[in-house]
Steps between C-alpha positions, in 0.01 A plus 500: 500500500760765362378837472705713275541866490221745445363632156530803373196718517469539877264707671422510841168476676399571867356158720143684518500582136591220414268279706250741449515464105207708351280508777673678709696457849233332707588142360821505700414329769793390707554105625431484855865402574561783798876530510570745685878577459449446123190717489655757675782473252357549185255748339134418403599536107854433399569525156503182254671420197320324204535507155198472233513164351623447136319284298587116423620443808279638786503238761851443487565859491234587778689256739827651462370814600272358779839323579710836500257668697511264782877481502567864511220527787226661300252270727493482851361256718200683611381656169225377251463525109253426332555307146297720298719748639788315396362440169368859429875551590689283255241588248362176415176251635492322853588187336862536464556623827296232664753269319776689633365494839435116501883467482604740755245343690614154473804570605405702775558849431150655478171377582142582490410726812104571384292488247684613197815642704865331551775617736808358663422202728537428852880377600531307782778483687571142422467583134757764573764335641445212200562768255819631665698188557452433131612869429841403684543227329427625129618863564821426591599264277407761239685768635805300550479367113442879372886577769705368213290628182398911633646702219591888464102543403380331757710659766370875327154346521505403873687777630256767335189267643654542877557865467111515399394251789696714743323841403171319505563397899652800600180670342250237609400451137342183400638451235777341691279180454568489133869602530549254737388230295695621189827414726443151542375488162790622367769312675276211423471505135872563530514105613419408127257242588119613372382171659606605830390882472166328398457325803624815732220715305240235631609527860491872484137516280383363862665686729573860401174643523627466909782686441296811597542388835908560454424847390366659839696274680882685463636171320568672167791676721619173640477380163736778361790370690418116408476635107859657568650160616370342177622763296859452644458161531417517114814733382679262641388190439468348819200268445509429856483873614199509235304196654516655809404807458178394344432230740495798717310692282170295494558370850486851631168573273371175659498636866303814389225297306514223791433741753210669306338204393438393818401803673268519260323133472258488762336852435461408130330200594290697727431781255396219188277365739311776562562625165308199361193550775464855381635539129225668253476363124706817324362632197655277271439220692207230410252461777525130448859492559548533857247200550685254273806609608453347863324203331845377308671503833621177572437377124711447232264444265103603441265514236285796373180270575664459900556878564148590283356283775655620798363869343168382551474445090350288298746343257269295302316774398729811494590729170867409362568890638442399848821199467736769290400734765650171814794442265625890488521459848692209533757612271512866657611260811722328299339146461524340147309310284582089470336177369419223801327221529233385698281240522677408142416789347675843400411790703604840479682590846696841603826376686630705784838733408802323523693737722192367800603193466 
């Protein structure tokens, strides 16, 4: 899942413009994820970077930037979109950027929060930790292969990228997030091994968007002085010096995002409960949806007949509108469509999202 560099053609669109789309700014509604050092931390509407889709290619094109987004910390855990939003954005329909999402969400990097919105999800501490240990493992080895192959360009590259990253955290400009990212990216590109930066950009697609924590937490200055010992370590070519420097890099990221994650985990689960005893249906939102939605739990597959039932319908003598109308739903909530069989005969089933597994 290698996400390559951004298109030209950017242009930049606030978080409530853009989940607004042409309604305006009430369809933000944020995920009722209260993290408080992270909400305190960033602003109600950062700005986003998407590009309008070219033709030919749109769902492969639509990832990368959904992909690019996330990486550079365009999303953070605690906002909504909503995919018309996102489509209105790129310029084309909601299919390809359902598709899109399907893969992000499969491999755990965005998932349905409501209705038709998606957003970062939960990361529990456990999850963390998984995700770091590989990050050692992979990281390092990468940064030690790219000791012996950094060239003049590269050094130019990396040395202009830390003088950014330094004048973001000294000016408590977010962009850091971005800059901070294009310094392992760099150095790991530098390893010559696209398999490997392929499998660090799949770590990362899952656990940036928590970066945000690092920002308000004074790590970006702890960072500079880790970034210096892998520069040096770099110039001259001391893998070992290189190794450890980033070993201490995303160790000392880990303690931040340990700490806030589980501050945080009981009052989220507090606030989601009570979120879900008090939520409203938002304007965009199907009436139906909130009912079937707490009918799939515990499923992991249903039929439109089952849920029809459960809605006090009739499903033996319902217009074909009334089905199309069950089936929107289920695939705003990511379920998809499969052939079963029961009772010896094919039936038409929607099959719970692979990433609830």
């Amino acid at each position: 899942m290698l996400c390559k560099g951004k298109t030209s053609g950017i242009f930049w669109l606030s978080a409530a413009a853009l989940a607004a789309g042409r309604r305006g700014s009430k369809s933000l509604r944020p995920v009722h994820f209260p993290i408080g050092l992270l909400m305190r931390s960033i602003s109600s509407a950062p700005r986003l970077s998407v590009s309008r889709a070219p033709r030919g290619t749109l769902q492969d094109h639509v990832y990368r930037e959904l992909c690019e987004l996330i990486l550079d910390g365009g999303i953070a855990p605690g906002q909504s979109i909503t995919i018309q939003a996102l489509a209105n954005a790129f310029g084309v329909s909601a299919m390809p950027v359902r598709e899109a999402l399907q893969r992000l969400s499969a491999a755990h990097v965005l998932t349905v929060i409501s209705g038709r919105s998606i957003g970062i999800p939960p990361l529990s501490k456990e999850r963390m930790l998984d995700l770091r240990r590989v990050r050692l493992e992979v990281e390092a080895l990468a940064a030690e292969w790219a000791t012996a192959r950094m060239d003049a360009a590269d050094f130019r590259k990396l040395e202009q990228l830390l003088r950014k990253a330094e004048r973001a955290a000294d000016e408590g400009d977010r962009a850091y997030i971005g800059l901070n990212r294009a310094i392992h990216f760099t150095i790991y590109r530098a390893s010559g091994s696209d398999v490997l930066v392929a499998i660090i950009e799949n770590l990362w697609l899952q656990v940036s968007p928590y970066f945000h924590f690092l920002y308000s937490s004074g790590n970006p200055h702890q960072a500079k002085k880790i970034h210096a010992q892998i520069l040096e370590g770099l110039r001259n070519r001391d893998a070992d010096m290189v190794r450890s420097g980033l070993i201490a890099d995303i160790e000392a990221a880990g303690r931040v995002l340990d700490a806030a994650l589980g501050a945080d985990a009981d009052r989220r689960q507090a606030d989601n409960t009570l979120n879900e005893r008090f939520r409203r249906p938002g304007p965009d939102e199907d009436p139906w949806e909130r009912e079937i939605a707490a009918s799939l739990r515990g499923r992991s597959s249903v039929t439109i007949a089952t849920l029809l039932e459960q809605l006090g319908q009739r499903p033996d003598g319902l217009q074909h509108a009334t089905g199309q109308r069950v089936g929107r739903i289920l695939q705003s909530l990511g379920w998809t469509r499969a052939q079963r069989r029961i009772g010896g005969k094919p039936v038409r089933v929607y099959v719970k999202p692979a990433s609830d597994r």
